[in-house]
C-alpha positions as CSV (number, residue, x, y, z in Angstrom):
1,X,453.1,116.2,215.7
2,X,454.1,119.8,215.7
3,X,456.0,121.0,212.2
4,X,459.1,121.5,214.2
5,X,459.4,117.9,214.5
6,X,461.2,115.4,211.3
7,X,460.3,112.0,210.7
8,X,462.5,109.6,208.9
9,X,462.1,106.0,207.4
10,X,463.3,103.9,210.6
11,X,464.5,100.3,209.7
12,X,461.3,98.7,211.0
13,X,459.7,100.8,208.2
14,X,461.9,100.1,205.8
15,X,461.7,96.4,206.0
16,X,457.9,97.0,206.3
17,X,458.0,99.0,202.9
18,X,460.6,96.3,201.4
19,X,457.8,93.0,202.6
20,X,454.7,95.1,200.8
21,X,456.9,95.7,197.6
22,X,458.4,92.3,197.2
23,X,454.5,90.6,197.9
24,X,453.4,92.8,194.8
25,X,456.8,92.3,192.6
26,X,454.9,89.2,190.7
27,X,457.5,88.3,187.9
28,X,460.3,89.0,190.8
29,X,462.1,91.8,188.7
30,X,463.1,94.2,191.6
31,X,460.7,96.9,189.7
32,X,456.9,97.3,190.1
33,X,455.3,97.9,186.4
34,X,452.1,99.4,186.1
35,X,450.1,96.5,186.7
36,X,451.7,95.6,189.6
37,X,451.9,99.2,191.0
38,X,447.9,99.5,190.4
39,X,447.6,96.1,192.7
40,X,449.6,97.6,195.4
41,X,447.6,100.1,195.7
42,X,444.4,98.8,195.5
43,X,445.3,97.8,199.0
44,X,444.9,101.6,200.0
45,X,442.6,104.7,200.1
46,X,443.9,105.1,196.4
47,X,447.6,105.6,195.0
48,X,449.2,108.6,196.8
49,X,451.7,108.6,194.2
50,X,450.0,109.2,190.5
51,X,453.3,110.3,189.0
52,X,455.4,107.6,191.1
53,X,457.4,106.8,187.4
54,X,458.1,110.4,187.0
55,X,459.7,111.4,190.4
56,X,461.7,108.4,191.9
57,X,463.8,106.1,190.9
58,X,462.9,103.8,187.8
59,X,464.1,101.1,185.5
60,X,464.8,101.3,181.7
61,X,460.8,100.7,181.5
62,X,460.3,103.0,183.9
63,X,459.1,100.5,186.3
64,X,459.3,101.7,189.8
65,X,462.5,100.2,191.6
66,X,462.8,99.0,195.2
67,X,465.5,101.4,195.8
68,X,462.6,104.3,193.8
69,X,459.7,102.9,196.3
70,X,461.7,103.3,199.4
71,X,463.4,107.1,198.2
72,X,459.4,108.1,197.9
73,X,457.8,106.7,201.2
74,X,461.3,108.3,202.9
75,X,460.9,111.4,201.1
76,X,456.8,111.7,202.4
77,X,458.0,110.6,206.0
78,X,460.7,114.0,205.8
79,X,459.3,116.1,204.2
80,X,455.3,115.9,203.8
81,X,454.6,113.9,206.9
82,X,452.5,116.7,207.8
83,X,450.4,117.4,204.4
84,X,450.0,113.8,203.7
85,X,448.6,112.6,206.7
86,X,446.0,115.3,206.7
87,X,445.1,114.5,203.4
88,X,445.3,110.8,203.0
């Protein structure tokens, strides 16, 4: 993919994002606490995301929302698609 080119979070993606985050929302909140956040990503190479609370969208707990989970993973795919594939 050269850097000229965008990606963006199509709806396949989003409802792919939407399936992992709802299997890992135990207590069915709408918000991933830290416990839950740490399971989801044990799934993964490791948690791209280590300040996730501090830079999307959270709760009064700052437990990581759906709406906060899907702004990050469309954020990557706009703007770091390049850096974090190389890396990750």
């Amino acid at each position: 993919m050269s850097t000229s080119q965008a990606v963006e979070l199509s709806l396949v993606g989003t409802k792919f994002f939407t399936e992992i985050f709802e299997k890992f929302d135990k207590d069915k909140d709408r918000a991933l606490n830290e416990e839950e956040l740490e399971n989801l990503f044990q799934t993964s190479p490791g948690n791209p995301f280590p300040d996730l609370e501090n830079t999307t969208v959270t709760n009064k707990l700052k437990w990581v929302t759906l709406k906060g989970f899907l702004a990050q993973w469309a954020y990557v795919l706009l703007f770091l698609h390049l850096a974090f594939y190389s890396t990750w």
